[in-house]
Backbone of each chain as ProteinMPNN parsed JSONL, in Angstrom:
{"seq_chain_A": "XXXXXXXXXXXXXXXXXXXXXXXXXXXXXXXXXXXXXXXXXXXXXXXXXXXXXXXXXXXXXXXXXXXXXXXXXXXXXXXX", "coords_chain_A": {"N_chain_A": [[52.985, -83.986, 52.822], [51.447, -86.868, 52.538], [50.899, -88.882, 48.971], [48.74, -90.942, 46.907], [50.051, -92.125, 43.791], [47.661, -92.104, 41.041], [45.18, -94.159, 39.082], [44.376, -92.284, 35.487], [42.788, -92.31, 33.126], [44.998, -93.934, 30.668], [47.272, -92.81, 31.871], [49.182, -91.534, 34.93], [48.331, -90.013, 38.2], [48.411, -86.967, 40.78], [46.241, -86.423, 43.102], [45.091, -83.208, 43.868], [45.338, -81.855, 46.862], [42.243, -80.095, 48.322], [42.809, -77.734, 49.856], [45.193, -76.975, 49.147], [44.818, -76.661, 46.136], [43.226, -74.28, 46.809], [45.189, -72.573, 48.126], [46.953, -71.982, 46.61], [45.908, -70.65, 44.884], [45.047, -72.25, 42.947], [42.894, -73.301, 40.386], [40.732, -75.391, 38.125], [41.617, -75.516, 35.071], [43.753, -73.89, 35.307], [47.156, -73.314, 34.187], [50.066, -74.909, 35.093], [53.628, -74.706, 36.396], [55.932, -77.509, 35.882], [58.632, -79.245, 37.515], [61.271, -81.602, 37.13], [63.584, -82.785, 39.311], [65.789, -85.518, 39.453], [68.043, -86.2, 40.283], [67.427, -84.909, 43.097], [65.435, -86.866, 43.17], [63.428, -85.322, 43.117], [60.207, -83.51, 42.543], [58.513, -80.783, 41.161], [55.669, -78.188, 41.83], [54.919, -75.215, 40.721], [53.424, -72.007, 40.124], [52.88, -70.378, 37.274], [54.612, -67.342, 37.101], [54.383, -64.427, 35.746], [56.412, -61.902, 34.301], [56.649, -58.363, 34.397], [58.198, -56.302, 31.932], [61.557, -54.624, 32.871], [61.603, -51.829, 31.223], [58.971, -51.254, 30.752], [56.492, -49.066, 31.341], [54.373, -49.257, 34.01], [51.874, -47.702, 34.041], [50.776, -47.418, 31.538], [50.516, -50.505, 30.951], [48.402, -50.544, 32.696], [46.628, -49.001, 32.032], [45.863, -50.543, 29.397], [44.987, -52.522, 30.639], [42.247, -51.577, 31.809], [41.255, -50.939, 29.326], [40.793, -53.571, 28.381], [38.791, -54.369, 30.427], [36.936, -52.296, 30.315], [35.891, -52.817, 27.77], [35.25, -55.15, 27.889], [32.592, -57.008, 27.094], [32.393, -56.617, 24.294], [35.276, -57.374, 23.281], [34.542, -60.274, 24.289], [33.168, -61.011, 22.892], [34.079, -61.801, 20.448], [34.753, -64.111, 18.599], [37.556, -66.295, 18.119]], "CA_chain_A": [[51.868, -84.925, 52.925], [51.372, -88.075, 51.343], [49.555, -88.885, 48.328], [48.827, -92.449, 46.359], [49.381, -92.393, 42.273], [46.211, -93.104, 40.675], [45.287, -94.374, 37.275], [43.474, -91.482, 34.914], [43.029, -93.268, 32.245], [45.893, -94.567, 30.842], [48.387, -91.897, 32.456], [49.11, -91.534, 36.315], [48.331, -88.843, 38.392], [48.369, -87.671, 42.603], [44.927, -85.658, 43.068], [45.448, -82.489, 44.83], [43.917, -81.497, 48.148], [41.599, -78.541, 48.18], [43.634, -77.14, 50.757], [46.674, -76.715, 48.386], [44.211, -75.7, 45.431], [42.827, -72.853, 47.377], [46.604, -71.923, 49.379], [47.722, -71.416, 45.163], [44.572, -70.141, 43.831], [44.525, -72.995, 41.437], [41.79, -73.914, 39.355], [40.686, -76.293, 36.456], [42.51, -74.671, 33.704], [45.087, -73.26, 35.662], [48.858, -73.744, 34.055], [51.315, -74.938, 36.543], [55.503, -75.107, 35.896], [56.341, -78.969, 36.7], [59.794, -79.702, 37.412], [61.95, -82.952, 37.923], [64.806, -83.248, 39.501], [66.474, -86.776, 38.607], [69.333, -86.58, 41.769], [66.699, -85.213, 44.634], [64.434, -87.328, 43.258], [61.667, -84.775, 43.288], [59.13, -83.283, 41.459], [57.871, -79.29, 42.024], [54.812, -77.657, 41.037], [54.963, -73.582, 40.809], [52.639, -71.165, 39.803], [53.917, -69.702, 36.207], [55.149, -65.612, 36.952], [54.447, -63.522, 34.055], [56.952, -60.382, 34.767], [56.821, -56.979, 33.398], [59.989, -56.142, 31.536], [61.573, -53.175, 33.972], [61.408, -50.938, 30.603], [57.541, -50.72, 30.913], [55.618, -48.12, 32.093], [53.15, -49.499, 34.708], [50.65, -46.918, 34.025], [50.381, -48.404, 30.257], [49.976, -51.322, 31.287], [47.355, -50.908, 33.523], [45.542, -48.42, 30.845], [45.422, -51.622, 28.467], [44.145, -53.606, 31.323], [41.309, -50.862, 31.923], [40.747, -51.065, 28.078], [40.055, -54.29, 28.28], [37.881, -54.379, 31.218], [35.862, -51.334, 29.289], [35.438, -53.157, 26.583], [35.366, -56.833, 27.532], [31.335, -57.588, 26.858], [32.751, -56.715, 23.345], [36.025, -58.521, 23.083], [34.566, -61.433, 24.457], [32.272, -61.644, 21.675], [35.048, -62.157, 18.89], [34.914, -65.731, 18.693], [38.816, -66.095, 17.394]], "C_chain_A": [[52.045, -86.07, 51.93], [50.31, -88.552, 50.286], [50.058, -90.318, 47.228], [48.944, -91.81, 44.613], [48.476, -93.339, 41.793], [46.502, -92.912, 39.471], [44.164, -92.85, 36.531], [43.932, -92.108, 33.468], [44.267, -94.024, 31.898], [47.439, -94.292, 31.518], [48.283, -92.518, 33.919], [48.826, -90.251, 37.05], [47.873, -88.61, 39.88], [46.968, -86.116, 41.761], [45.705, -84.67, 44.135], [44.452, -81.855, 45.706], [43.536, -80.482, 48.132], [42.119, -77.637, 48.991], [44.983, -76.383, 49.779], [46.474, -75.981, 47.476], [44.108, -74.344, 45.622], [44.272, -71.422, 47.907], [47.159, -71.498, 47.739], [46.673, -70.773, 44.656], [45.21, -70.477, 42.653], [43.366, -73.066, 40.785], [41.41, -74.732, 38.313], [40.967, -75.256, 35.739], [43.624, -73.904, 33.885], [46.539, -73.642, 34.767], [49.728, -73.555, 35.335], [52.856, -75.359, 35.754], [55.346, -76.546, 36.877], [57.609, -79.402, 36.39], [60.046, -80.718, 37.836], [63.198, -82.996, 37.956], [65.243, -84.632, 39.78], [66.845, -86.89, 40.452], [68.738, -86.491, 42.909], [65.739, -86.063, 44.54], [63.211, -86.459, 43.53], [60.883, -84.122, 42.381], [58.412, -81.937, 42.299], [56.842, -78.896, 40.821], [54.906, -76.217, 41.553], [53.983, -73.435, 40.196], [53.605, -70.641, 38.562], [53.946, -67.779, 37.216], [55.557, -65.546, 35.84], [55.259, -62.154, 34.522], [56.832, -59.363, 33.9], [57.88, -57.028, 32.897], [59.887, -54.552, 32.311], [61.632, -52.096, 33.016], [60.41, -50.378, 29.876], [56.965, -49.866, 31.575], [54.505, -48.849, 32.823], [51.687, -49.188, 34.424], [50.369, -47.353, 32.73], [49.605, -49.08, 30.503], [48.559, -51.462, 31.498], [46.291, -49.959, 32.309], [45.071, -49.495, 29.965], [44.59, -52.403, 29.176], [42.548, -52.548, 31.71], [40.829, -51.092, 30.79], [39.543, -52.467, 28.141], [39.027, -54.784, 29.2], [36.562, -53.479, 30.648], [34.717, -52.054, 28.518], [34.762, -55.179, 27.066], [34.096, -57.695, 27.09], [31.779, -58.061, 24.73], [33.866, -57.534, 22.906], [35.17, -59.548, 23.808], [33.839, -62.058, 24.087], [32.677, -62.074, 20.456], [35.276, -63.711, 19.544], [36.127, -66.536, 17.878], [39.767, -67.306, 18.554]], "O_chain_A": [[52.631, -86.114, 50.848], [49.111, -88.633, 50.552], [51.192, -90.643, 46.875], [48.029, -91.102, 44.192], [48.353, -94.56, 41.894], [47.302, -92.212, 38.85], [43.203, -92.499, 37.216], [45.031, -92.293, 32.946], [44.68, -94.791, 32.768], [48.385, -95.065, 31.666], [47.653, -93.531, 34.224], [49.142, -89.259, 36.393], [47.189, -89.465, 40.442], [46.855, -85.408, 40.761], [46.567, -85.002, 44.949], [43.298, -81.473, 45.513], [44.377, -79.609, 47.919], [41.759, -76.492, 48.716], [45.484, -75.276, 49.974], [47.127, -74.951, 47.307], [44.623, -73.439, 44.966], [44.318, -70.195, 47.992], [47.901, -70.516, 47.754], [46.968, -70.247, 43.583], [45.701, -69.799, 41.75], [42.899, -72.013, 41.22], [42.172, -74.549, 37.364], [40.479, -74.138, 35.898], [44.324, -73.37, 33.025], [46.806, -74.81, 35.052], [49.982, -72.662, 36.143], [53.051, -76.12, 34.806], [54.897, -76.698, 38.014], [57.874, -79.876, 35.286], [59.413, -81.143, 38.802], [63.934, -83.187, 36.988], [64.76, -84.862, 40.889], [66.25, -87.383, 41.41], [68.954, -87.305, 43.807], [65.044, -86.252, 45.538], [62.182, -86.855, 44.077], [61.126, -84.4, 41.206], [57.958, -81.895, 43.442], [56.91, -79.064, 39.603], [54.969, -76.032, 42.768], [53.442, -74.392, 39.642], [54.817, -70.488, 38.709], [53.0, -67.408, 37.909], [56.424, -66.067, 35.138], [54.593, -61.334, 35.154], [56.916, -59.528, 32.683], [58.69, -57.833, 33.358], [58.981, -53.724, 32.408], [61.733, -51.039, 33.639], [60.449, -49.566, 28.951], [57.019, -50.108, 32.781], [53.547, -49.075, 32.083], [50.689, -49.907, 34.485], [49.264, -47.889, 32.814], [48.389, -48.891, 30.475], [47.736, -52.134, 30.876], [45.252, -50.454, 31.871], [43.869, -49.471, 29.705], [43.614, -52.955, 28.67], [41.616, -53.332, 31.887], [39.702, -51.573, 30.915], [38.318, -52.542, 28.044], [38.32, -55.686, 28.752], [35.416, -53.92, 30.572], [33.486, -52.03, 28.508], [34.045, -56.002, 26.497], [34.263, -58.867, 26.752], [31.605, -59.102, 24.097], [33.571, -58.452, 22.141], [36.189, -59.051, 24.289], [33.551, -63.209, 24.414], [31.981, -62.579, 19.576], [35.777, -64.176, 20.568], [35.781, -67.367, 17.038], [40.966, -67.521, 18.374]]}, "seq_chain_B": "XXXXXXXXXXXXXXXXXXXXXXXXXXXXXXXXXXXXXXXXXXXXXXXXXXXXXXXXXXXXXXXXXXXXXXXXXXXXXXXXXXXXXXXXXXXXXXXXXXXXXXXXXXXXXXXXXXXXXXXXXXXXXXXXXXXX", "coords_chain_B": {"N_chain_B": [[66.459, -56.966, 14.977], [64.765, -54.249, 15.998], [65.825, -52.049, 18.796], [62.731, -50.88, 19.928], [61.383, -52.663, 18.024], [61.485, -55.089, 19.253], [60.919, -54.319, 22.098], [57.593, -53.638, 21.608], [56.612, -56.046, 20.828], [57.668, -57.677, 22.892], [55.127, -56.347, 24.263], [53.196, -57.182, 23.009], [53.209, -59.711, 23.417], [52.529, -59.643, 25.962], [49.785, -58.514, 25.83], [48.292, -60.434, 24.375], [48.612, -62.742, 26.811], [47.077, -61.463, 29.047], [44.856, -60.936, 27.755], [44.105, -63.677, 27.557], [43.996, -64.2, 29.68], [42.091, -63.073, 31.272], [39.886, -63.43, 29.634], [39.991, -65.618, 27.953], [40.899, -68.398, 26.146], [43.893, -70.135, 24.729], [47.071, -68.735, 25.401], [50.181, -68.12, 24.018], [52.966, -68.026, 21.365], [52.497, -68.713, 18.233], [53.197, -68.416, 15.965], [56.732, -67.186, 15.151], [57.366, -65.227, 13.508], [56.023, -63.979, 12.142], [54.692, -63.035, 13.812], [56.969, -61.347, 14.101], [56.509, -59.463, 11.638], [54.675, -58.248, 12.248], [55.368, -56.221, 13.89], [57.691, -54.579, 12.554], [58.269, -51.918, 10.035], [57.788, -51.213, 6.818], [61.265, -50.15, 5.555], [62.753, -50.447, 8.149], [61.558, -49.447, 10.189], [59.808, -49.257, 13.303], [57.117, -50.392, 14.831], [55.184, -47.999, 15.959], [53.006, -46.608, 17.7], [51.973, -47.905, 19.563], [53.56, -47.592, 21.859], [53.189, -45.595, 23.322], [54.281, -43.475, 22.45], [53.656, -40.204, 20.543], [52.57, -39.856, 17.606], [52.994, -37.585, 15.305], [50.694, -37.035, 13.268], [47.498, -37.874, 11.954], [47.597, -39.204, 9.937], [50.107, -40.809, 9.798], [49.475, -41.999, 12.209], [47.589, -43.363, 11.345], [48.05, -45.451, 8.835], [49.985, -46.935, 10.923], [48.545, -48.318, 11.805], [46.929, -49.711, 9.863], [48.737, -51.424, 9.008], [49.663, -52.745, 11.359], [47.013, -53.852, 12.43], [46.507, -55.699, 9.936], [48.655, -57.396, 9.246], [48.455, -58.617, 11.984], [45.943, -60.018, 11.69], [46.158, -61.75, 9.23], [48.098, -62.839, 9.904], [48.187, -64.054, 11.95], [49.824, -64.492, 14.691], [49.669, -65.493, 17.376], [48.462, -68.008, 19.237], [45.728, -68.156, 19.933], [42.952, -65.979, 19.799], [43.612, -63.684, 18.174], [42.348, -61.264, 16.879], [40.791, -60.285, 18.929], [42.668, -59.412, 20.258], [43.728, -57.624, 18.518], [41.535, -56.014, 18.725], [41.474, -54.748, 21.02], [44.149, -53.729, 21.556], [43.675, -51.835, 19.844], [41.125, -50.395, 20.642], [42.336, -49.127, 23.118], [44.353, -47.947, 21.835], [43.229, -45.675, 20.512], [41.708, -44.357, 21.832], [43.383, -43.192, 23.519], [44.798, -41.348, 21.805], [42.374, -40.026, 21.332], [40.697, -39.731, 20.275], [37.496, -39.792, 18.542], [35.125, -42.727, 18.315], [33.623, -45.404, 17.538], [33.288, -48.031, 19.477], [31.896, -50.664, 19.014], [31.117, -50.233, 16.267], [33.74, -50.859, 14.938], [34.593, -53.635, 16.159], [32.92, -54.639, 14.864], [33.909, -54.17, 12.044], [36.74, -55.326, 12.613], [35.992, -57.811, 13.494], [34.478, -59.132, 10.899], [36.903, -59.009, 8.86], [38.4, -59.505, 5.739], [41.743, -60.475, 4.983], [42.239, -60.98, 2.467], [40.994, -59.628, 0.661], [41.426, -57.153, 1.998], [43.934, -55.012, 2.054], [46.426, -53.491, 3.826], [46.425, -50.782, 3.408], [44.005, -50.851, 2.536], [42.927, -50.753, 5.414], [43.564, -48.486, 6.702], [42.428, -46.646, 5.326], [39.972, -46.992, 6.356], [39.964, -46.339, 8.995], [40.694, -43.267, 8.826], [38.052, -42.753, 7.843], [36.473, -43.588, 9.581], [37.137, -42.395, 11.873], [37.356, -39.746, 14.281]], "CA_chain_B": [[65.245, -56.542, 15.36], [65.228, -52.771, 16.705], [65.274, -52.19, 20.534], [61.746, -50.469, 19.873], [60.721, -53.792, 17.406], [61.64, -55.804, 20.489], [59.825, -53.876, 23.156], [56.745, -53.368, 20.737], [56.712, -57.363, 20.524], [57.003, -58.067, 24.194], [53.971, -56.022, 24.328], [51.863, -57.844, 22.459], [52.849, -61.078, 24.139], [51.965, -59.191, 27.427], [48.609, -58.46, 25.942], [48.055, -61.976, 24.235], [48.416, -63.489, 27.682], [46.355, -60.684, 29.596], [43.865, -61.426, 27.016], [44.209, -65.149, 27.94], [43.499, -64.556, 31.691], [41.004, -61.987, 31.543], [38.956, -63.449, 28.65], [39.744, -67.256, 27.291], [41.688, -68.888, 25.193], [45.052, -70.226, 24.761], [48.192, -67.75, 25.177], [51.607, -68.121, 23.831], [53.319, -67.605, 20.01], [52.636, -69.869, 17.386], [54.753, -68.265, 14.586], [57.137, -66.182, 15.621], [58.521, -64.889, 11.842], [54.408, -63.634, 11.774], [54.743, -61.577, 14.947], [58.027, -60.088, 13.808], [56.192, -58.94, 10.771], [53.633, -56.991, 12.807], [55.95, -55.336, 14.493], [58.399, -53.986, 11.74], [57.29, -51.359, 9.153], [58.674, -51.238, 5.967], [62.476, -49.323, 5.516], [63.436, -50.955, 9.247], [60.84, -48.579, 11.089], [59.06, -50.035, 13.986], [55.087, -49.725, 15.052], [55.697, -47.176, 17.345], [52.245, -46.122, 18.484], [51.209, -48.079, 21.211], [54.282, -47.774, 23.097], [53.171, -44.507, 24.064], [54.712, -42.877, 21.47], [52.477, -38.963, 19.862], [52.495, -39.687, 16.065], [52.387, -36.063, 15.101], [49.682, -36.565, 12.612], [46.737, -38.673, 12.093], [47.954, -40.051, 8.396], [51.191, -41.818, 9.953], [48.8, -42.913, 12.901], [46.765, -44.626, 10.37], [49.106, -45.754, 8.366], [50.689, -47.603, 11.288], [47.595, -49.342, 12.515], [46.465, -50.492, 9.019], [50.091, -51.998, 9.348], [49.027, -54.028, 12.222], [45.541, -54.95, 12.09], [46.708, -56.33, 8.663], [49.517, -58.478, 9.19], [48.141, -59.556, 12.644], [44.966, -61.048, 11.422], [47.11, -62.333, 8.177], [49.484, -63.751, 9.901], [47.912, -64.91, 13.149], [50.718, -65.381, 14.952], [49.836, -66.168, 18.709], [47.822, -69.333, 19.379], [44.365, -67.805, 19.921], [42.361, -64.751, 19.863], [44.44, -62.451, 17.625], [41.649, -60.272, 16.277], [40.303, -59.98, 20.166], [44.024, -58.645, 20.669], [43.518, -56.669, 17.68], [40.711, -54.856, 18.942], [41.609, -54.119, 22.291], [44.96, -53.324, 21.25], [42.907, -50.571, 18.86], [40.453, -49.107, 21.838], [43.509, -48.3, 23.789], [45.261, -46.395, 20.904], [42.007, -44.671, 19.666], [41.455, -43.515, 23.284], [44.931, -42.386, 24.232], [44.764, -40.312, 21.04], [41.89, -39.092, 21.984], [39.965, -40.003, 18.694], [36.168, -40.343, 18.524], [35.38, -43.523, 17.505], [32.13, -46.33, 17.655], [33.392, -49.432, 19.299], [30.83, -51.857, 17.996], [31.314, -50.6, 14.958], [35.261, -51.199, 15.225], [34.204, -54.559, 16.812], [32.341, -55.538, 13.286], [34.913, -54.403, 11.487], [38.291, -56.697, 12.872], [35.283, -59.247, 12.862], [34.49, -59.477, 9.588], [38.146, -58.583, 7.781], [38.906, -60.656, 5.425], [42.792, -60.341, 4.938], [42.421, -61.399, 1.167], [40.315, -59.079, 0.156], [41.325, -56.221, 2.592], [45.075, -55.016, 2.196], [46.692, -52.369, 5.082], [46.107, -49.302, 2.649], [42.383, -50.579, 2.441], [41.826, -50.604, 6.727], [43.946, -47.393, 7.338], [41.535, -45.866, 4.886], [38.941, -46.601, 7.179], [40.479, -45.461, 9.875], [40.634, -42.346, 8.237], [37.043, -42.766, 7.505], [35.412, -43.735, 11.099], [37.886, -42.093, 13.13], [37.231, -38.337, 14.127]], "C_chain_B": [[65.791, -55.45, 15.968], [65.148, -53.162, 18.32], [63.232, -51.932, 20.445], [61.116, -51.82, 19.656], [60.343, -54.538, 18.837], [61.049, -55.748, 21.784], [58.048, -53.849, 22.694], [56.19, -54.904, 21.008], [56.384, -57.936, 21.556], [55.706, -57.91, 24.646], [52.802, -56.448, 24.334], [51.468, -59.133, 23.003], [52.229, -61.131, 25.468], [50.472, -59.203, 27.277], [48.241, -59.932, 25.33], [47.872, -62.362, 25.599], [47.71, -62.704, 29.172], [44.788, -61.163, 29.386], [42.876, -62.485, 27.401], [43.29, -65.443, 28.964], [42.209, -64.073, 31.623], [39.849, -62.97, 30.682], [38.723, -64.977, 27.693], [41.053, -67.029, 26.61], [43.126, -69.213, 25.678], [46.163, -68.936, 24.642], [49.417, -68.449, 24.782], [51.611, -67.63, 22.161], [52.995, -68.999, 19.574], [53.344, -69.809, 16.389], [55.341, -66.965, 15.016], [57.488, -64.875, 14.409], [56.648, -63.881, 11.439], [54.474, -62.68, 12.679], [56.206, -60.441, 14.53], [57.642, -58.798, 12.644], [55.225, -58.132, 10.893], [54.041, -55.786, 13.315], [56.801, -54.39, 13.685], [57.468, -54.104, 10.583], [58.451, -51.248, 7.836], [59.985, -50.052, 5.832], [62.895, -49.239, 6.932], [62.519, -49.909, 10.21], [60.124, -49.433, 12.039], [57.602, -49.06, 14.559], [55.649, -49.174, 16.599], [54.189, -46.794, 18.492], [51.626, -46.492, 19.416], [52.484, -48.714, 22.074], [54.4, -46.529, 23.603], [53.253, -43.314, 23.613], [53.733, -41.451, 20.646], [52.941, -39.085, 18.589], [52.053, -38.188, 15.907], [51.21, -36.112, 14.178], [48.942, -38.006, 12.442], [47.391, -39.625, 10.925], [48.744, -41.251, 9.125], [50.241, -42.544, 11.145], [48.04, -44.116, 12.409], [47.57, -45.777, 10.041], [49.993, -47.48, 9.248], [49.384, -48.937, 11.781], [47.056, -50.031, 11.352], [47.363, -51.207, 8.791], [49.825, -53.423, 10.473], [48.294, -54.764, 12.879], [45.853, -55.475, 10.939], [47.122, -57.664, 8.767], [49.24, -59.417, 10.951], [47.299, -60.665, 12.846], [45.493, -61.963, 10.71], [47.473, -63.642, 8.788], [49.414, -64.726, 11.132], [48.82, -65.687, 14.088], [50.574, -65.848, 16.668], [48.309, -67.708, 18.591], [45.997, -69.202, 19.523], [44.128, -66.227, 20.537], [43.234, -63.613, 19.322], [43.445, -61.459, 16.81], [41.424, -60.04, 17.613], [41.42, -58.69, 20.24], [44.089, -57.192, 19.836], [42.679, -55.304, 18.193], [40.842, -53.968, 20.264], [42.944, -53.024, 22.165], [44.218, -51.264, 20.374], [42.175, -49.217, 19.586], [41.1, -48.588, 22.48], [43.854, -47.367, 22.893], [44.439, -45.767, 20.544], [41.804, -43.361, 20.784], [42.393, -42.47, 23.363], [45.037, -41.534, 23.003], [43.758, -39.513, 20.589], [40.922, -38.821, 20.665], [38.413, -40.812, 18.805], [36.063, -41.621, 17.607], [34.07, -44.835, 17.977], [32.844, -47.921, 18.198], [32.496, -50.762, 19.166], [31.329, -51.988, 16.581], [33.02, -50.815, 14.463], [35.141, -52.59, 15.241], [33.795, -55.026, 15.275], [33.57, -55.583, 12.365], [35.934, -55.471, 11.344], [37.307, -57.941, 13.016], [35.182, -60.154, 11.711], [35.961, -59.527, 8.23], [38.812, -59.34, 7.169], [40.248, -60.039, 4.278], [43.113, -60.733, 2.901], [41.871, -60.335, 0.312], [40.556, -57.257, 0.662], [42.889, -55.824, 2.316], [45.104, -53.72, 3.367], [46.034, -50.876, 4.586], [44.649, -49.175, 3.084], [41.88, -50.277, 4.788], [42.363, -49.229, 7.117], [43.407, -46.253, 6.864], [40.183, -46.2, 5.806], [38.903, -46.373, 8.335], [39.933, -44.116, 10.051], [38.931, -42.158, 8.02], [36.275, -43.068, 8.771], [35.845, -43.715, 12.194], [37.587, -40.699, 13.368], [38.126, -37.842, 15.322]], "O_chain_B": [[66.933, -55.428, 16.426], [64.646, -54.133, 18.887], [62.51, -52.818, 20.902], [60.446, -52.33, 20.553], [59.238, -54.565, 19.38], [60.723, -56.712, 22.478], [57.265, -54.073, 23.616], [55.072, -54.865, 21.52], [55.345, -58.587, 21.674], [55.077, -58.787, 25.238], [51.812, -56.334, 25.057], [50.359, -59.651, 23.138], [51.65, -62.066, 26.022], [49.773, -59.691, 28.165], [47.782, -60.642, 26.225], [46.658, -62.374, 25.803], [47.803, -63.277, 30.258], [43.915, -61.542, 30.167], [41.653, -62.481, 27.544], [42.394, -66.258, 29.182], [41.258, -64.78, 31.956], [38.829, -63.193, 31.335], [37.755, -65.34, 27.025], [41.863, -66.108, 26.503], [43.582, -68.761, 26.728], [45.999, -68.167, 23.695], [49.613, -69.515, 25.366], [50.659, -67.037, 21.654], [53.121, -70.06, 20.184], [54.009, -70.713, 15.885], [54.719, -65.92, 15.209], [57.826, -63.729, 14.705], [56.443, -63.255, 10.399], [54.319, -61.5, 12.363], [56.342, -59.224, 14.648], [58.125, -57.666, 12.614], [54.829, -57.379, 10.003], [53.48, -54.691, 13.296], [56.702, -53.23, 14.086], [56.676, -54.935, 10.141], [59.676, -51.215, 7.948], [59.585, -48.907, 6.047], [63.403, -48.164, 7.253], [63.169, -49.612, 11.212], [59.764, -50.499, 11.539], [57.247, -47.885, 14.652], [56.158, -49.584, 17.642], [54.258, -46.724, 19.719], [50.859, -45.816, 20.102], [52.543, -49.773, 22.699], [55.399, -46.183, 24.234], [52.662, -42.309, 24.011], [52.857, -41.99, 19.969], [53.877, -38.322, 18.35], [50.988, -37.711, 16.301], [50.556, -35.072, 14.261], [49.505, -39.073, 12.686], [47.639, -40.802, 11.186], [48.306, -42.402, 9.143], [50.226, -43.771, 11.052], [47.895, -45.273, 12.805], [47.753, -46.791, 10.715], [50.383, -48.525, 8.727], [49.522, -50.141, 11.996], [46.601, -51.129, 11.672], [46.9, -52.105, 8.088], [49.827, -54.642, 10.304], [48.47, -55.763, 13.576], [44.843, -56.167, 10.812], [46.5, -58.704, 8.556], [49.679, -60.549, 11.152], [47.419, -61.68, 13.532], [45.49, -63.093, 11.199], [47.323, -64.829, 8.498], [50.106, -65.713, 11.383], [48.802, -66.894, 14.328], [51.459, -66.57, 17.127], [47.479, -67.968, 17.72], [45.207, -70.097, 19.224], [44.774, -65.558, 21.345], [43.528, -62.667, 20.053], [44.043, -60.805, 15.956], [42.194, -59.094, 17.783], [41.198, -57.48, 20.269], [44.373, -56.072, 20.261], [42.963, -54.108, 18.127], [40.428, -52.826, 20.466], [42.902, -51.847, 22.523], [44.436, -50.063, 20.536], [42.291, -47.997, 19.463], [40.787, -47.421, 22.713], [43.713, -46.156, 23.062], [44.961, -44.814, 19.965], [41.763, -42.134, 20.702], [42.253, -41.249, 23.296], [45.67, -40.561, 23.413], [43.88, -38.59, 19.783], [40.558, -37.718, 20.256], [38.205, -41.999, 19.057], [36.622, -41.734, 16.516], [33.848, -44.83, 19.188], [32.911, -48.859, 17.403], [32.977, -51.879, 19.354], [31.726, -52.944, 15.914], [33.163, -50.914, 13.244], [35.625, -53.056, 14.21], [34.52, -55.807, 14.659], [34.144, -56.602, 11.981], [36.07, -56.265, 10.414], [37.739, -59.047, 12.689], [35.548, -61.313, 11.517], [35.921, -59.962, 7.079], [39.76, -59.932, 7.684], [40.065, -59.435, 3.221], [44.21, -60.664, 2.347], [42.364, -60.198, -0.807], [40.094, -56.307, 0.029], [43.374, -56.952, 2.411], [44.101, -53.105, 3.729], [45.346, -50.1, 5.248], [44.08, -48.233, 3.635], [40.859, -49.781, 5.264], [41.638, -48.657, 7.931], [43.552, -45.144, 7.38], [39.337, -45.306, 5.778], [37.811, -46.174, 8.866], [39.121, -43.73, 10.892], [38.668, -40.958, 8.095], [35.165, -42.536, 8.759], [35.538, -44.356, 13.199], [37.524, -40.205, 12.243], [38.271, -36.637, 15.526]]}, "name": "protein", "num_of_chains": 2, "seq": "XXXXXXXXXXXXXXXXXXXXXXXXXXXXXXXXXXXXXXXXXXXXXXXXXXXXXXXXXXXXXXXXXXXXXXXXXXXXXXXXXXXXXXXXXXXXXXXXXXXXXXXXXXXXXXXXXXXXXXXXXXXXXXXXXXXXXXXXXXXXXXXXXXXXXXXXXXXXXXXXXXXXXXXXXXXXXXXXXXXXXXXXXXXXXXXXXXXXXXXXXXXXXXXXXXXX"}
């Protein structure tokens, strides 16, 4: 699709269509990887991937992520 | 750095940016020479207990966690929320060892800890003291 660079303040920047937002489950505050390639001339936006390392236990994991679901009224009262 | 140090380490960056998602703030390292120092215990030993690891006795359990609630508040080495990390990091290992324990009052604690005034000896004594 095609899209115009606009001014944001003094930068540039293409707005993205809610269609594309939604198809990445982006969001305001999202981090996106932005690459440029020079020779194709192009420019890619990815989603970051956070990987496990393969000498994790899953079930850990997911115990920490239960933790913090447990707990989170509490962590998300440390103001840090 | 040990293999253990090294896995121990990843860990934390896993929960730092868990943290992140789940709960606010910025994720990544901000000093790395600060996180290495959480992870390694003095005479090249590494914080073994929340990689799963059964400390046979409560002392060295202590011991290791007044180790790194210490030097992680200290030393603050990821970009935000390193007491959060602290504490969550804490309810997991309290749990999994199966150790009665008040999280509020845990929660006040890594709140209030002021790293100047508190050294590792002094939180692994209260460990020891409001852990059962």
């Amino acid at each position: 699709m095609k899209r115009k660079i606009i001014r944001v303040g003094s930068s540039r920047g293409v707005l993205l269509p809610r269609e594309v937002t939604r198809a990445m489950s982006w969001d305001f505050g999202s981090e996106i990887d932005l690459t440029v390639d020079k020779g194709r001339r192009e420019v890619t936006l990815k989603t970051i991937k956070v990987s496990i390392p393969d000498d994790y236990d899953p079930d850990h994991l997911k115990q920490i992520e239960d933790t913090l679901t447990e707990h989170e009224d509490v962590l998300g009262d440390i103001d840090d | 750095m040990t293999k253990d140090q090294t896995k121990q380490l990843k860990l934390l960056c896993y929960v730092n940016w868990l943290v992140a998602q789940k709960i606010g703030g910025e994720s990544g390292v901000r000093n790395i020479d600060a996180l290495k120092s959480v992870v390694a215990l003095p005479g090249g030993d590494s914080l073994t207990c929340f990689l799963g690891e059964r400390l046979s006795n409560r002392k060295d359990l202590y011991t290791q966690l007044g180790w790194f609630v210490y030097y992680l508040i200290d030393g603050e080495p990821f970009n935000s929320k390193n007491r959060t990390l602290v504490l969550l990091m804490l309810a997991w290992c309290l749990k999994y060892y199966q150790l009665e324990f008040d999280v509020d009052t845990l929660a006040d604690f890594i709140k209030n800890l002021d790293p100047m005034k508190q050294g590792n000896s002094d939180i692994s004594l209260w460990f020891s003291n409001n852990c059962r």
